[in-house]
Wavefront OBJ file of the C-alpha trace (Angstrom):
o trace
v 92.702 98.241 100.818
v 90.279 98.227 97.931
v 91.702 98.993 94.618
v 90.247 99.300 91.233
v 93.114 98.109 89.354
v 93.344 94.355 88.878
v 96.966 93.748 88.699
v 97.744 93.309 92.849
v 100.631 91.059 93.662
v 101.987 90.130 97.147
v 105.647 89.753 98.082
v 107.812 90.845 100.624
v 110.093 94.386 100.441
v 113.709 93.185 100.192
v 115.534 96.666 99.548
v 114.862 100.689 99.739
v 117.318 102.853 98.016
v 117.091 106.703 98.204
v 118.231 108.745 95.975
v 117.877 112.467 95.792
v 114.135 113.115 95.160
v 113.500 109.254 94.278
v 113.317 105.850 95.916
v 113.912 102.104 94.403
v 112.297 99.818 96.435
v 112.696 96.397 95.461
v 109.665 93.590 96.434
v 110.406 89.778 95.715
v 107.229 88.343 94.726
v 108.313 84.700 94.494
v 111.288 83.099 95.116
v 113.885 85.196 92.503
v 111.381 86.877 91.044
v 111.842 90.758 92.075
v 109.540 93.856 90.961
v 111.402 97.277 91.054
v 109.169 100.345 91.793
v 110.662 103.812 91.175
v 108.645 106.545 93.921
v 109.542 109.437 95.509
v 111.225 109.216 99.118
v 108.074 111.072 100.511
v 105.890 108.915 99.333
v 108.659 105.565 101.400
v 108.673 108.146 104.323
v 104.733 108.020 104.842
v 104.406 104.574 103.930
v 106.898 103.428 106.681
v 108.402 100.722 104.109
v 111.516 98.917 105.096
v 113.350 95.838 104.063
v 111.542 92.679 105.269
v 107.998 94.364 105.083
v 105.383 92.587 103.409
v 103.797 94.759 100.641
v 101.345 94.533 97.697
v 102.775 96.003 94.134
v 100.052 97.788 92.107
v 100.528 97.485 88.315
v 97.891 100.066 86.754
v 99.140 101.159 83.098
v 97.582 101.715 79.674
v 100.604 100.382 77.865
v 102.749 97.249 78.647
v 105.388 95.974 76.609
v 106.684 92.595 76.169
v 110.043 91.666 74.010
v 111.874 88.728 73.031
v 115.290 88.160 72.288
l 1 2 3 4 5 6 7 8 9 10 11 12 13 14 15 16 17 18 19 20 21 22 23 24 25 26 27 28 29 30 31 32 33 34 35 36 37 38 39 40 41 42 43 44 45 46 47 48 49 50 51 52 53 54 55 56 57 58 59 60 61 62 63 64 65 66 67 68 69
């Protein structure tokens, strides 16, 4: 897969949660450290993606914010 956005991180799916329209899938890219997507349960259906999967998470935004406490 060739991809024009920079921000590509491996991990490893640990959870998919459906919800009505909408799925959370949940991909641990190092040990604790989890990224949450939010798409739709299509989009899960097509892919195939289960729990245990190993996946690449796509970061492609114009905006990113970063707080401290």
């Amino acid at each position: 897969m060739k991809l024009s956005a920079r921000n590509q991180i491996k991990g490893k799916i640990i959870e998919v949660k459906k919800g009505a329209t909408t799925a959370h899938v949940r991909v641990e890219i190092a040990p604790g450290q989890v990224i949450t997507s939010s798409i739709t349960n299509e989009a899960v259906d097509e892919l195939g993606l289960k729990a245990g999967d190993a996946a690449i998470v796509v970061i492609k935004a114009s905006d990113v914010m970063i707080g401290v406490a």
